[in-house]
C-alpha positions in Angstrom: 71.9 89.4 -122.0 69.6 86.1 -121.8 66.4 88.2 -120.2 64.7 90.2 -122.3 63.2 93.5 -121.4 59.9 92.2 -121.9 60.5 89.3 -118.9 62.4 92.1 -116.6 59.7 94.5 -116.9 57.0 92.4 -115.7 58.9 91.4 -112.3 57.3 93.2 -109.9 60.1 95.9 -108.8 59.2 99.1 -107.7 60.7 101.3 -110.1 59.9 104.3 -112.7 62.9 104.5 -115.9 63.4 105.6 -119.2 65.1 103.8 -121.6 67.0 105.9 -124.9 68.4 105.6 -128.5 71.1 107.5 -130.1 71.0 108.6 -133.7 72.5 106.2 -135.5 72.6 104.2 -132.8 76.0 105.6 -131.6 74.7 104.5 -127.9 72.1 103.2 -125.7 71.1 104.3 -121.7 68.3 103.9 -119.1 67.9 106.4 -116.3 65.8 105.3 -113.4 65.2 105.4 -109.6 64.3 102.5 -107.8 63.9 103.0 -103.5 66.4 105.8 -102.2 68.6 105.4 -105.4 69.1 106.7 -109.3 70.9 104.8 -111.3 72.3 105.4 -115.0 73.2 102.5 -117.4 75.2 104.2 -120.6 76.5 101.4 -122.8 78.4 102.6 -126.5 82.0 102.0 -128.3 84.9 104.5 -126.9 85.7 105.2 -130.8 81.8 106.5 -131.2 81.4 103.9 -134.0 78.1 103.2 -134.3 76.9 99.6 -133.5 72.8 98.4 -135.2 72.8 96.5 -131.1 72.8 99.6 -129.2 69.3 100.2 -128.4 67.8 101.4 -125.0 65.4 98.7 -124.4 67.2 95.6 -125.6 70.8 96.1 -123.4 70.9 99.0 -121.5 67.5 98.3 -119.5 68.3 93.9 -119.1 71.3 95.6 -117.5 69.6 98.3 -115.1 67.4 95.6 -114.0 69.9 93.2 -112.7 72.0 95.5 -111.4 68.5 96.7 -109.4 68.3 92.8 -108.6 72.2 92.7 -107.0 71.1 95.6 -105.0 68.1 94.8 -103.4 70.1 91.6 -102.9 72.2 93.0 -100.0 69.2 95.4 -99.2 65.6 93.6 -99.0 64.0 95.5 -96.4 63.7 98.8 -98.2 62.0 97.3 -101.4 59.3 95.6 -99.0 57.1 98.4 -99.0 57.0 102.0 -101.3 56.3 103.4 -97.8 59.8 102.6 -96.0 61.6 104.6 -98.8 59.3 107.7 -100.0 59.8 110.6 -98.4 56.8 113.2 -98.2 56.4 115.7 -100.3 56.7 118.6 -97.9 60.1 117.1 -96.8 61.6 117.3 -100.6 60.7 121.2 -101.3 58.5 120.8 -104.2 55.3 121.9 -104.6 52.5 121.3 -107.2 51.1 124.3 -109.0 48.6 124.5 -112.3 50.1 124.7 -116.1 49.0 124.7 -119.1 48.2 120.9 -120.6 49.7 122.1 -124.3 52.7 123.9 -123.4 53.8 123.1 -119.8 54.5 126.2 -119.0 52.7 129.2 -116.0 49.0 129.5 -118.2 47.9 132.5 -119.2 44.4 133.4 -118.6 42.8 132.4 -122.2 44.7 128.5 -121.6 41.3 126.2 -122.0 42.9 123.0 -120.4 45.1 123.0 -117.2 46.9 120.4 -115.3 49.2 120.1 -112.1 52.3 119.5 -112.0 55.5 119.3 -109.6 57.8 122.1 -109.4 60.9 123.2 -107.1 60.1 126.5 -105.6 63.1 129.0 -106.2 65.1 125.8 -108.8 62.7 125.4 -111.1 62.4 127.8 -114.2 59.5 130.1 -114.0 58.6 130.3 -117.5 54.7 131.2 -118.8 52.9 129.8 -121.5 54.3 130.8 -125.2 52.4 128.8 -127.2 48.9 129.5 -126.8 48.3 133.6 -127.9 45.3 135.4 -128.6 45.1 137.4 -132.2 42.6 139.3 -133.6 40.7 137.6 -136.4 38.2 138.9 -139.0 35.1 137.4 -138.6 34.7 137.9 -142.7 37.6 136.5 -144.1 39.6 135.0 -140.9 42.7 137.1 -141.6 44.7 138.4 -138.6 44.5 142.3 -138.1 47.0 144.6 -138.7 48.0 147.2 -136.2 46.2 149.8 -138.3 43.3 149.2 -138.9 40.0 149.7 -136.9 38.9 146.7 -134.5 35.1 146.8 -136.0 34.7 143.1 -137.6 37.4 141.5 -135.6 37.5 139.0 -132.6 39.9 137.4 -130.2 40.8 133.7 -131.1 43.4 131.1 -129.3 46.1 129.7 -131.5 48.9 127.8 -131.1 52.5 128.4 -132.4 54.7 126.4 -132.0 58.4 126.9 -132.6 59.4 125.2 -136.4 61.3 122.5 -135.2 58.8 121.3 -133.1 56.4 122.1 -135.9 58.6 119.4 -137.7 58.9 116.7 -135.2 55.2 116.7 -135.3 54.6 116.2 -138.9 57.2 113.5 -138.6 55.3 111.6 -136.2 52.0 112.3 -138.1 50.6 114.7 -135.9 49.4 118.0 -137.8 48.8 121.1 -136.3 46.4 123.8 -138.0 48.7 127.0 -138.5 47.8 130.5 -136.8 45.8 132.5 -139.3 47.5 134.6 -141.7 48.2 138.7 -142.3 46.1 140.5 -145.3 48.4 140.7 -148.1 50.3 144.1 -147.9 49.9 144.4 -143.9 53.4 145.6 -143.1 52.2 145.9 -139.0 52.2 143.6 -136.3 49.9 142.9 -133.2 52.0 143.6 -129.9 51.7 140.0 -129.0 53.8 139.3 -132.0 56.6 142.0 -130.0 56.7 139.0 -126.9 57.1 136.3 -129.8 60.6 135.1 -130.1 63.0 135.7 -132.4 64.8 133.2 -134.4 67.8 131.3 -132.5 70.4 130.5 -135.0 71.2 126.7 -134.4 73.9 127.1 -137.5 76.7 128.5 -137.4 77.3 127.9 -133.8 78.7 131.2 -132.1 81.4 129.2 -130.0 82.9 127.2 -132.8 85.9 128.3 -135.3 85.1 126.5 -138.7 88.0 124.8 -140.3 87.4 124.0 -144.1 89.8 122.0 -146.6 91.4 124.3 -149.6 91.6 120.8 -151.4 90.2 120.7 -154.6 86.5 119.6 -155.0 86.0 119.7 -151.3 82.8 121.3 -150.0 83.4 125.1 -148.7 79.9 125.9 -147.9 78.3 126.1 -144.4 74.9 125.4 -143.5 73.1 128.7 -142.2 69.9 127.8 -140.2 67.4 128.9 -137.4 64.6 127.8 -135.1 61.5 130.8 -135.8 58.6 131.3 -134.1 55.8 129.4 -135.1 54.0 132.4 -137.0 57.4 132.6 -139.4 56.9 132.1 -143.0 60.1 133.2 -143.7 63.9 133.9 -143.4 66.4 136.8 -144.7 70.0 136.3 -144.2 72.7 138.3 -143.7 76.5 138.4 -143.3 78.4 141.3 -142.5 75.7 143.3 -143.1 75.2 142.2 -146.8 72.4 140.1 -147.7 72.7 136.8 -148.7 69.0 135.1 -149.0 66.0 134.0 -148.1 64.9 130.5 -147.1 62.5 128.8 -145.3 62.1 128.2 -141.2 64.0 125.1 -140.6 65.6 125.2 -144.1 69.3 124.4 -144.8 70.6 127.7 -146.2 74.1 127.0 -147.9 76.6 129.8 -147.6 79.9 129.5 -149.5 82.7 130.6 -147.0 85.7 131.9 -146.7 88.5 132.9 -144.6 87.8 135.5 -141.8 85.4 136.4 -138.6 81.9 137.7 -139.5 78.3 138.4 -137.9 75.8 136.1 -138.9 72.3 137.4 -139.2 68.6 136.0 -139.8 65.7 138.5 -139.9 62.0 137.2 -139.7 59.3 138.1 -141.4 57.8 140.4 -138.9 61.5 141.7 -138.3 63.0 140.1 -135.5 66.1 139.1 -135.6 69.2 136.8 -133.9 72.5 137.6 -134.9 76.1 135.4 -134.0 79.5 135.6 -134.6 80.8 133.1 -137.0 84.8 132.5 -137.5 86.0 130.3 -140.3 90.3 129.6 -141.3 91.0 127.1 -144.1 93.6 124.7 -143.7 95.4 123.0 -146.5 
């Protein structure tokens, strides 16, 4: 590509895209629209080698462009105006309704900060804000109450908590989030609003997958066990079969040494929740 997407950028086409990276640069794509059009550009090697060119912005988006230049080539007339090709909002079956500016999702009463945004009536996932909660905190030592004890000394306080991995991406980036307050030491209760938390979602071992591991010698036989917690999770029990295994942190590789047969996988949170899958593993010489 001779243009760069600096000089294609700054020609005045009336389009909105998005431009993306694999890992390990594996491939490169931009996703746009441009008048009554979407268009995908997906470049990568059939073999899935990765290749240090394959980045969004430097050949995927030169290529969206001209092929948004060929186009409105054989058609000027609907790129002369934003007008001839948008169509009204009533006629596309969306609607704009209030969210909640940290999470996205329906807000809950105690959301501070708000925002519109588009949605598709019936389509669109109805899902309410799980990020902001209210707790009860003790105005003495800012501990979180447990289910026991008397309300006298505590208020309600906003805190976010945010699912672990996303708790990681931000402290990759830089951004650091204050964590929800804390139990007393010994409270074995939980506040109902820790019931509508979510429970760990086991990301490894994947349910759907049969593991197949080498019987060569000084090959690895050990799978990864690990799981997304809510963001008020300190910690992690696992289990297989029943029988416990050990403990590690949210978002933490636990290493499991396998061996031939089907099992259940579970992962028990702190405040007892729990996610459970089925986990199959043969070896093969």
């Amino acid at each position: 590509m001779t243009d760069s997407f600096r000089e294609w950028s700054r020609r005045p086409l009336q389009t909105a895209w998005k431009t993306g990276t694999a890992p390990s640069f594996r491939d490169a794509w931009t996703l746009g629209v441009f008048g009554p059009f979407v268009l995908g550009v997906w470049l990568d090697n059939f073999d899935g080698r990765p290749n240090s060119a394959l980045i969004g912005r430097e050949t995927a988006a030169p290529l969206y462009f001209r092929l948004i230049e060929g186009v409105r080539s054989l058609e000027r007339d609907w790129l002369s105006g934003p007008d001839r090709w948008r169509t009204p909002a009533g006629r596309l079956h969306v609607k704009k309704v209030p969210v909640c500016a940290v999470s996205g999702g329906f807000p809950e009463a105690f959301c501070p900060h708000r925002k519109e945004a588009w949605i598709i009536p019936g389509p669109s996932p109805i899902r309410h804000c799980d990020v902001l909660r209210q707790v009860l905190v003790s105005q003495r030592n800012g501990r979180r109450k447990c289910h026991d004890e008397p309300s006298n000394g505590y208020s309600l306080r906003t805190f976010e908590f945010w699912p672990t991995d996303l708790l990681k991406s931000f402290r990759d980036f830089g951004v650091h989030n204050a964590p929800p307050p804390a139990f007393k030491r010994g409270c074995e209760g939980f506040e109902p609003t820790d019931l509508a938390a979510a429970a760990p979602s086991i990301t490894s071992p994947k349910g759907a997958v049969t593991y197949s591991l080498s019987l060569r010698s000084g090959e690895r036989t050990e799978l990864p066990f690990t799981a997304v917690a809510d963001g008020g999770t300190t910690q992690l029990d696992w289990f297989v079969q029943g029988q416990y295994v050990d403990r590690s942190l949210p978002k933490q590789n636990l290493f499991w040494r396998a061996r031939r047969g089907s099992f259940r996988v579970t992962a028990v949170d702190d405040r007892g929740r729990s996610a459970s899958v089925p986990l199959v593993v043969r070896m093969v010489d």
